[in-house]
C-alpha positions as CSV (number, residue, x, y, z in Angstrom):
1,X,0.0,0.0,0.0
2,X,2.9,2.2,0.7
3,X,4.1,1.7,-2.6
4,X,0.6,2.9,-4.2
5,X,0.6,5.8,-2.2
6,X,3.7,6.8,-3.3
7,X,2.9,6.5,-7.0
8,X,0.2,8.5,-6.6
9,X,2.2,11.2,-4.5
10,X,4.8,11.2,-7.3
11,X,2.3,12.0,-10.2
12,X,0.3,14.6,-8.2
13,X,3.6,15.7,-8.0
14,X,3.9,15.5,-11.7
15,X,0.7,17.0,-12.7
16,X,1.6,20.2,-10.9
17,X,5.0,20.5,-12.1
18,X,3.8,20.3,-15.8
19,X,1.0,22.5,-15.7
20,X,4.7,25.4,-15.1
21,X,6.3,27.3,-17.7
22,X,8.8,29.2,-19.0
23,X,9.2,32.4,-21.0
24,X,11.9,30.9,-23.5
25,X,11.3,33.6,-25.8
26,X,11.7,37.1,-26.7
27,X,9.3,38.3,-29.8
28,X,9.5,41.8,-31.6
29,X,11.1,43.0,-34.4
30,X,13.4,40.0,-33.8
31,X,12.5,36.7,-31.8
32,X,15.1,34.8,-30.2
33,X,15.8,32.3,-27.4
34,X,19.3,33.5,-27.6
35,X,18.7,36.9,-26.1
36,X,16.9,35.1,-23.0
37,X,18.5,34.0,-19.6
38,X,17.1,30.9,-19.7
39,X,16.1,29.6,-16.7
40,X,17.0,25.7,-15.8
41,X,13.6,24.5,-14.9
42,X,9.9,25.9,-14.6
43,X,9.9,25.9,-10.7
44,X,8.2,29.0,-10.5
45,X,10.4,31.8,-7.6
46,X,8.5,32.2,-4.1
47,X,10.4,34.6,-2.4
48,X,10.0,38.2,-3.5
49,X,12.9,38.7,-1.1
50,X,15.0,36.7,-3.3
51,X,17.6,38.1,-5.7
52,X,16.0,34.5,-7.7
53,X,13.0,37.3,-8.1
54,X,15.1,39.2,-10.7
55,X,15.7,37.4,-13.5
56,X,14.3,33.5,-11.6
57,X,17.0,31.0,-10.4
58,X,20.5,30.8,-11.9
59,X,19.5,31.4,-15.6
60,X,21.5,30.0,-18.6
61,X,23.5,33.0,-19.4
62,X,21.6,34.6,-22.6
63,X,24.4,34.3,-26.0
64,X,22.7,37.2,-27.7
65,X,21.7,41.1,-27.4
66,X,19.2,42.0,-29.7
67,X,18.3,45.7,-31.0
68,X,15.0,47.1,-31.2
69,X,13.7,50.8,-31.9
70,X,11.7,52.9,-28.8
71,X,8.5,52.7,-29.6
72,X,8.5,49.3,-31.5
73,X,6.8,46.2,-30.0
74,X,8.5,43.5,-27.8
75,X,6.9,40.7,-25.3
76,X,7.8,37.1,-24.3
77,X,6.2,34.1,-25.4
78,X,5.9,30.5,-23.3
79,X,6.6,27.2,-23.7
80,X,3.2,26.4,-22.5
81,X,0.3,28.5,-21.6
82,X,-0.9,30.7,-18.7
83,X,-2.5,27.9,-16.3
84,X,-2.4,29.7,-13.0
85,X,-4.7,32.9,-12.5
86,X,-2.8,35.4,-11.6
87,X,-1.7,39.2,-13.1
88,X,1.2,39.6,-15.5
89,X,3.6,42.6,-16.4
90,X,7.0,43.6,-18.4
91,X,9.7,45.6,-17.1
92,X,12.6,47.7,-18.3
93,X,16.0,47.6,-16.1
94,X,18.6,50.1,-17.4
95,X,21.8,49.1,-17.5
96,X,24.4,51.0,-15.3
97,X,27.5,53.0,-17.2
98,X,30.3,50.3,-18.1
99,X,28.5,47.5,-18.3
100,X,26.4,45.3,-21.0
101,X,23.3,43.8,-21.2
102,X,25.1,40.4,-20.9
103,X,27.0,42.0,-18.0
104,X,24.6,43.3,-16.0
105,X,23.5,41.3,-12.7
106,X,20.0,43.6,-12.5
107,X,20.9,44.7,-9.3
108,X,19.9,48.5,-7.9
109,X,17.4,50.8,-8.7
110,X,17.2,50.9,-12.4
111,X,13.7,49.2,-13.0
112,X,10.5,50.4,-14.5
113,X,7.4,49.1,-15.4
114,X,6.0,49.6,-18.9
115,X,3.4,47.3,-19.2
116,X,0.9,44.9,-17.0
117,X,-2.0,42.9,-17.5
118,X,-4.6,42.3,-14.2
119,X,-7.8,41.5,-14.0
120,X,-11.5,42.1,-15.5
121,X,-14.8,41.2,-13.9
122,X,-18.6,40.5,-13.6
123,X,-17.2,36.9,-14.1
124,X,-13.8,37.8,-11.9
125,X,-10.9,36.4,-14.6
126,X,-7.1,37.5,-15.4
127,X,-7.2,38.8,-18.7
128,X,-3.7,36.5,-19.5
129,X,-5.4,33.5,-18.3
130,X,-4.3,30.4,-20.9
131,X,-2.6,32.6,-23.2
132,X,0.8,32.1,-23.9
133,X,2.3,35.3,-24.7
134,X,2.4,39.0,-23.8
135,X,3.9,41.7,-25.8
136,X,3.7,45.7,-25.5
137,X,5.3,49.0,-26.7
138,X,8.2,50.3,-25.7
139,X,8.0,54.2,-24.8
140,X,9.1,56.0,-27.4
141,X,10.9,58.2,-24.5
142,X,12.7,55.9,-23.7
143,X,16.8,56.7,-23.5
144,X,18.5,54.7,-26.3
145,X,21.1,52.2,-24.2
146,X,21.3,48.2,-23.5
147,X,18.7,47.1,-21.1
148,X,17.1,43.9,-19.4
149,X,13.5,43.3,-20.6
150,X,12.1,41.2,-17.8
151,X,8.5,39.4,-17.9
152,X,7.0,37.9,-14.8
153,X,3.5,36.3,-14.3
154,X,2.4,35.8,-11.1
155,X,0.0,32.7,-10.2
156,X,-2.3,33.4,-7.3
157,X,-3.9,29.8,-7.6
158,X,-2.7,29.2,-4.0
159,X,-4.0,31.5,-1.8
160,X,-1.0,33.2,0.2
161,X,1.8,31.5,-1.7
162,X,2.6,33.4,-5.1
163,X,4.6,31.8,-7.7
164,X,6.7,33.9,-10.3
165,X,7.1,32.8,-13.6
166,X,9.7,35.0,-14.7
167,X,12.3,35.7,-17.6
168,X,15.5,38.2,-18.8
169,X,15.7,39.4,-22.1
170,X,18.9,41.7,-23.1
171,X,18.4,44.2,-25.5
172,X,19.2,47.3,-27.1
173,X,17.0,50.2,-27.9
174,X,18.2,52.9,-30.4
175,X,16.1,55.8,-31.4
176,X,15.2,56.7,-28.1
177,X,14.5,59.9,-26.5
178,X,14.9,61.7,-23.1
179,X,12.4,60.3,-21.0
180,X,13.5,59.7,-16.7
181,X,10.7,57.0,-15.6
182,X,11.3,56.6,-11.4
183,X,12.5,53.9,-11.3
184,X,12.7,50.5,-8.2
185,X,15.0,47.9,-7.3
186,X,14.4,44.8,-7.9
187,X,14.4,42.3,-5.4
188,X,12.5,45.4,-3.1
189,X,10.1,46.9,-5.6
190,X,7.4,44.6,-3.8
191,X,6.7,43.5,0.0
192,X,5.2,39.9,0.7
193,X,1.9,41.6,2.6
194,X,1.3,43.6,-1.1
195,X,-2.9,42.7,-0.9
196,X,-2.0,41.7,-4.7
197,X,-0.4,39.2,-3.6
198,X,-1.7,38.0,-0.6
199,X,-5.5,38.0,-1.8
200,X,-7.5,34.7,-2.2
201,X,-9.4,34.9,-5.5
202,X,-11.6,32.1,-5.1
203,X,-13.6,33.0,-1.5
204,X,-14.7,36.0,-1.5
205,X,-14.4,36.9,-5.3
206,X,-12.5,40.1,-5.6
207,X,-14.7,42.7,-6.8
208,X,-11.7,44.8,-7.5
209,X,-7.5,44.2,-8.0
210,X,-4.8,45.9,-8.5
211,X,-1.4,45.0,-10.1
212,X,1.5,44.4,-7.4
213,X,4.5,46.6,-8.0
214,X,4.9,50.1,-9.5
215,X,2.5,51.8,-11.9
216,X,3.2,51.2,-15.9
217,X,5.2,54.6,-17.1
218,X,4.0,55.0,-20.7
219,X,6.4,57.3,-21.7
């Protein structure tokens, strides 16, 4: 009997892990898996806390930099789709004088949000909910330079326990302007107790939500 029970542990076990993804790749102008960190497995992060919550766990460093023009379009796509309700968003991290894109460990407070997806109602869904890809604009502001475009999507499913699914793209924009978004650090642009995070969207239904994490600058 042990040994029945521990089948079925093992593909419950299974079942959850495969229902995870991975950003693998960036789309735009160009799409590439070479211009992703690619993480190692789709264990999603846990910890906002964690310097994991940056670009996820010890990513495959990424072989490529690719260009793209301020106001062009760029977004991630997965290797599966969006199982776990939850609210989605893309970030911009600028990279600090002498370094690269390639270089470039994320850390400090060089982050801003340009994009993010939450939820609709009257029925209560996330609007990314079994898609499998996002994509937005890049300000056309935005100060030509090498960057980390960084997607996350956050599943909710369990109440209390968030799960990032999250992925680094470098690039390079050119044709940029003069735009000076405030920008956060990231791990430390969120706390744990954020109520987008800690809400339970089964019991009660929210009747309204709002994205963790810094407002989208447009530019």
């Amino acid at each position: 009997m042990k040994l029945i029970g521990s089948f079925v542990t093992l593909a419950a076990a299974l079942q959850v892990a495969s229902a995870h993804y991975i950003w693998t790749t960036l789309t735009g102008p160009t799409t590439s898996t070479a211009a992703v960190r690619q993480p190692l497995n789709n264990t999603p992060v846990e910890s906002v806390s964690s310097g994991a919550i940056t670009c996820n766990t010890s990513p495959r460093p990424a072989t490529d930099t690719v260009t793209v023009s301020a106001g062009g379009t760029v977004g991630f796509r997965l290797d599966n789709t969006m199982y776990h309700s939850g609210p989605a968003a893309i970030y911009l991290g600028q990279v600090p004088g002498g370094q690269t894109a390639a270089s470039w460990n994320g850390s400090g407070a060089n982050w801003f949000k340009i994009a993010e997806w939450g939820a609709q109602f009257n029925p209560f869904r996330f609007v990314t909910q079994g898609q499998g890809s996002v994509s937005t604009t890049i300000p056309a502001s935005t100060p030509s330079g090498e960057y980390l475009l960084r997607v996350e999507q956050i599943g909710l499913h369990v109440a209390g326990k968030p799960q990032f699914y999250i992925s680094c793209a470098q690039i390079r924009i050119e044709n940029g302007g003069n735009g000076n978004p405030p920008k956060v650090s990231i791990p430390g642009y969120l706390s744990a107790n954020d109520p987008g995070l800690t809400v339970n969207i089964y019991n009660p239904v929210p009747t309204s939500y709002t994205v963790p994490g810094p407002r989208p600058w447009r530019g």
